[in-house]
C-alpha positions as CSV (number, residue, x, y, z in Angstrom):
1,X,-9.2,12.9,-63.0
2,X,-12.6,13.0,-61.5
3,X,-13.9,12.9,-58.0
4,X,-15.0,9.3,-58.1
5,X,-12.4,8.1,-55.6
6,X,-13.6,8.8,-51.3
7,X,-10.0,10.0,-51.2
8,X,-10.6,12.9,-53.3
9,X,-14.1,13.5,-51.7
10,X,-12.0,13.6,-47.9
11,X,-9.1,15.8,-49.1
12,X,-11.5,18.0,-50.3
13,X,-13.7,17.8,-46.7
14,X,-10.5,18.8,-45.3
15,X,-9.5,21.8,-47.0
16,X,-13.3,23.4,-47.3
17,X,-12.6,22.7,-43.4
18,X,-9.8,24.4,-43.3
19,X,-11.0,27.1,-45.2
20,X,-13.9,28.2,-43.9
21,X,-13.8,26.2,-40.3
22,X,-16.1,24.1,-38.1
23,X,-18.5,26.8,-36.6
24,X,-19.0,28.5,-39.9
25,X,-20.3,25.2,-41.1
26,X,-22.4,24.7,-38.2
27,X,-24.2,27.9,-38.6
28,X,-24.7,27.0,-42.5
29,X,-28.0,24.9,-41.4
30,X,-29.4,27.7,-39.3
31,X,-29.1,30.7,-41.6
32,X,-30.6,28.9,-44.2
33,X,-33.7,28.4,-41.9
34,X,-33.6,31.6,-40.8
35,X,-33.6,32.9,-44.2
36,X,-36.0,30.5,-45.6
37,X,-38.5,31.5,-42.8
38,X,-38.2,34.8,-43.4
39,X,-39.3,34.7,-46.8
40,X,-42.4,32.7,-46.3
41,X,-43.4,35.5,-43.8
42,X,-42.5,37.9,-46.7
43,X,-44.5,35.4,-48.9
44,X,-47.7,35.4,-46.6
45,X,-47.3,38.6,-44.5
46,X,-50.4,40.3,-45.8
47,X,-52.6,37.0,-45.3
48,X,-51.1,37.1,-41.3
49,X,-51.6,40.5,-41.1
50,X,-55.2,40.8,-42.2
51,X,-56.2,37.2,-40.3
52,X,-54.3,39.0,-36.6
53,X,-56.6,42.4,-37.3
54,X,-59.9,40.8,-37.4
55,X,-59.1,38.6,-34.5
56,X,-58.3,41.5,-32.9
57,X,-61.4,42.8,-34.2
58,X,-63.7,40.1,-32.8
59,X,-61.6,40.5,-29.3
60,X,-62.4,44.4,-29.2
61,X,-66.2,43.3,-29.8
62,X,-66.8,40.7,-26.7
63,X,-68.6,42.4,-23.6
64,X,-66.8,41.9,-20.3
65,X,-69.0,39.7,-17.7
66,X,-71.2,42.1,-15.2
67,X,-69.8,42.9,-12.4
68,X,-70.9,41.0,-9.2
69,X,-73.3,43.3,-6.9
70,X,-71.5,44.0,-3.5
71,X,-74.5,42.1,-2.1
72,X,-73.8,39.4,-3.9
73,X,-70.1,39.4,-3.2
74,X,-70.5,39.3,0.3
75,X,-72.5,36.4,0.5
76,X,-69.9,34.6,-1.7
77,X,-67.5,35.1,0.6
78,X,-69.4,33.9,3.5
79,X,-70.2,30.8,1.9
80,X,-66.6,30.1,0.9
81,X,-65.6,30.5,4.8
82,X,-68.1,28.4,6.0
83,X,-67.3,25.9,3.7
84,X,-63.4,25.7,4.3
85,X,-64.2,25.7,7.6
């Protein structure tokens, strides 16, 4: 006797439902993602790691802007009224 019937395939449904229970089942799809996702980061980590620490790298090397004189500054900020005005 086979499982070639649908009635077989539902009375089997039911029981694995009955046995292990709706939200267990619904979490089924999420661990697995979780767990397949944490071993491609186990897969690539050292690739990741090496790629954030020489962007990090290039970020430590940039030169901030110069600062604007006080001069300058002032006159800025007399323009901008004028022109709201």
């Amino acid at each position: 006797m086979g499982f070639d019937s649908i009635w077989h395939w539902l009375l089997l449904l039911v029981i694995v439902l009955l046995i292990f229970g709706t939200k267990k089942i619904g979490n089924i799809g999420s661990d697995l993602g979780n767990a397949v996702r944490g071993f491609k980061k186990a897969m690539h980590g050292d690739e990741n790691e090496k790629a954030k620490e020489s962007q990090q790298a290039k970020e430590q090397l940039r030169a901030d802007p110069p600062a604007a004189s006080s001069a300058n500054a002032t006159q800025e900020q007399q323009r901008d009224s004028h022109e709201s005005k």
